[in-house]
N, C-alpha and C positions, 0 to 999 in steps of 0.2 A: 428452559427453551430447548436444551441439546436434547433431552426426553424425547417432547414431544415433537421437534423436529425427527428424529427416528423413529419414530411409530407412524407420522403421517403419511398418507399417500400423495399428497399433495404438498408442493414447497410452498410457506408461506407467501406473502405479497410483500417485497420491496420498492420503495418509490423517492425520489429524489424528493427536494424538500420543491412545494411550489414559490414562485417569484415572489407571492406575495409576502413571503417570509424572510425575505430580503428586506423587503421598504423600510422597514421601523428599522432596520440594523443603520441602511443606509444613511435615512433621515439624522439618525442620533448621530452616527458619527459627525457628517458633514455640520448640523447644528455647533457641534462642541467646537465650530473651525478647523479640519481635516481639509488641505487641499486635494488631496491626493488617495483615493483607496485600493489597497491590491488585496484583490481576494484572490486567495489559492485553493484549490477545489481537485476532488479523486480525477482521473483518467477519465476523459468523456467516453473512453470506449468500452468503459464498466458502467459508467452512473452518468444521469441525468444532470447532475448539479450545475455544471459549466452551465446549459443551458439555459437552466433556469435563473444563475446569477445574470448570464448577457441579458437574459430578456428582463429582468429586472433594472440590469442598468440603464438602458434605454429611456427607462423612466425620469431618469436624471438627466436630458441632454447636456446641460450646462456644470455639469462635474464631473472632474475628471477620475472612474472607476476602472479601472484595470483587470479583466479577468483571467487569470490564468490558469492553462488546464495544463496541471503539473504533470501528467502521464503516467500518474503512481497513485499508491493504496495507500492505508495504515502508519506503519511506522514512518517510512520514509517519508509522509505525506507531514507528519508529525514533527519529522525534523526537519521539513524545510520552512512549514508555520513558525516552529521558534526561532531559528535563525534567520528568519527574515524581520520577525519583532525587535531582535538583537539589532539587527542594522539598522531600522530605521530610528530607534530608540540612541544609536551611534550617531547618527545624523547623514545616515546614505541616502542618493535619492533614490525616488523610484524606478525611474532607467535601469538604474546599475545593480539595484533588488534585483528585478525581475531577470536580468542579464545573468547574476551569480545563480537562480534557481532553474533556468534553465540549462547553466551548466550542468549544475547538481544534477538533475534529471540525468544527463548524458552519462552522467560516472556514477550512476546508482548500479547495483546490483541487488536482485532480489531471486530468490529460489525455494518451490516450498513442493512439498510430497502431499498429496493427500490420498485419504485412505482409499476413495472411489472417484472417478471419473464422473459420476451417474449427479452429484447437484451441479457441476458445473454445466454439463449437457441442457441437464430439464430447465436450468436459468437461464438458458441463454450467452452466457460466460466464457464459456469453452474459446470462444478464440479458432486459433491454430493449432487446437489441441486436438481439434475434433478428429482430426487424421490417426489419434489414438484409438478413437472409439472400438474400429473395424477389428483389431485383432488383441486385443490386450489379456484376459484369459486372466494372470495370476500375473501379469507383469504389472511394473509399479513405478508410474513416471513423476521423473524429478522436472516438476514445471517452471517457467519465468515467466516476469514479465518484462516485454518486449515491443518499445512505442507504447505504451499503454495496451496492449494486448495479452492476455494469456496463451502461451506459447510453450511447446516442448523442448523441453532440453535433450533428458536424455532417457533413456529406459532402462530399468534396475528389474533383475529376477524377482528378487524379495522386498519386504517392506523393508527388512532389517538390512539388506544392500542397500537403499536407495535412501538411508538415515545415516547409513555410513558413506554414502559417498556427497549425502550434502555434507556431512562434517568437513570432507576433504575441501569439499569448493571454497568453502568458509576459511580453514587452513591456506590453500594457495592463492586464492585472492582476496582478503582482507588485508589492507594495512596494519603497521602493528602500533594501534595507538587509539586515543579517544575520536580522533579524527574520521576516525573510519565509522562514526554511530552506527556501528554494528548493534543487532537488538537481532532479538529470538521472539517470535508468535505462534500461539497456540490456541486448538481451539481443543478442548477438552483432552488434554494432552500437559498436564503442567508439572508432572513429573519429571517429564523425558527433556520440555525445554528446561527447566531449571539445568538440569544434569546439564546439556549442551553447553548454555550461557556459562558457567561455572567453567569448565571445558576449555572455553573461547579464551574468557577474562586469562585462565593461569597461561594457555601457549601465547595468546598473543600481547599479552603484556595491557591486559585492559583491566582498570580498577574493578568496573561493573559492568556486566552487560545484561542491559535489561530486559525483562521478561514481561511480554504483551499477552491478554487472554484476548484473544479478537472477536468484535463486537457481532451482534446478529447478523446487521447486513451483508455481511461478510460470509460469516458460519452459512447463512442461507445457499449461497452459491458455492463453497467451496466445501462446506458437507463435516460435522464432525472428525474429528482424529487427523487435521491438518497439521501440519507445521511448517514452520518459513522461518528464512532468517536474509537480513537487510543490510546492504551497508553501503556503504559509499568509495570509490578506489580514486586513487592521483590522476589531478589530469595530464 
């Protein structure tokens, strides 16, 4: 895929899943007795999917489907799906779910470099980043995400400035513990995350910190030779 996404002139086609790929999910759960369903889904202001879950649920007046557009990608998106299976499986309800992952949201941090500006432009992506476009030359910005948007942080001369100074962000605000689900993503880059994550775990006192290859729909807008890394700070 990273091949011939690099040789193409043209960035593949990504598409949000349609509603109708919802129903059979919805039908079985509610069938098995589920009063209550919480779908959590990417940032509406990357991906369709929120969309396409609301106008699915609509289909169900008489059951109660909860859609949340969590404001976040990948990892993050990741850890608030398993930690919310933990609660409910605990016996939390769905109020205080949705209440704890919207905290989450709030105390996420995310930061990732990538190689070129140029997929997140032509996808559509770009956000507030696009104010890079205009002069950037050999400079190399270290991105977030911000509300669910892609947003600039900061601007690094070099690649290798702007790899060292996401280390530092990771170093001064990461918590020091599992608490912080810190995680490293890569897209054709799995060298350098390893090396990081490895890095992370020994300064901050973290057993493991794990190493994501990020998925196409992703790699498509954010373009080979990315890296990011996630985590979550105290409220």
């Amino acid at each position: 895929f990273l091949r011939r996404l690099r040789a193409s002139p043209t960035l593949p086609k990504t598409a949000a899943p349609p509603p109708a790929l919802f129903h059979p999910v919805f039908e079985q759960l509610l069938a098995r007795g589920y009063r209550t369903l919480i779908c959590l889904h990417p940032s509406s202001e990357l991906s369709g999917t929120v969309r396409s879950a609301v106008t699915a649920a609509q289909d169900f007046p008489n059951a109660d489907i909860r859609v949340v557009d969590t404001r976040t990608i990948a990892a993050p998106l990741a850890t608030l799906v398993l930690l919310a299976v933990e609660w409910a499986r605990s016996g939390v309800d769905a109020d205080t779910i949705i209440a704890r992952v919207h905290d989450m949201v709030a105390r996420q941090r995310v930061y990732f470099v990538v190689d070129t500006l140029e997929y997140l432009h032509r996808g559509g992506r770009i956000g507030g980043a696009q104010a890079l476009l205009g002069g950037l030359l050999q400079v190399k910005p270290i991105l977030t995400l911000r509300d669910g948007r892609v947003e600039p942080f900061e601007k690094q001369r070099t690649q290798k400035r702007a790899l060292e100074r996401l280390r530092e962000l990771v170093l001064e605000e990461c918590p020091r513990g599992p608490e912080a689900y810190l995680a490293v993503m890569h897209a054709d880059a799995e060298a350098l995350a390893r090396t990081l994550a490895e890095d992370f775990a020994t300064q901050l006192g973290i057993p493991e910190v794990p190493v994501y290859e990020l998925p196409p729909a992703i790699v498509t807008h954010a373009g080979p030779g990315v890296l990011a890394v996630s985590f979550f700070v105290p409220a």
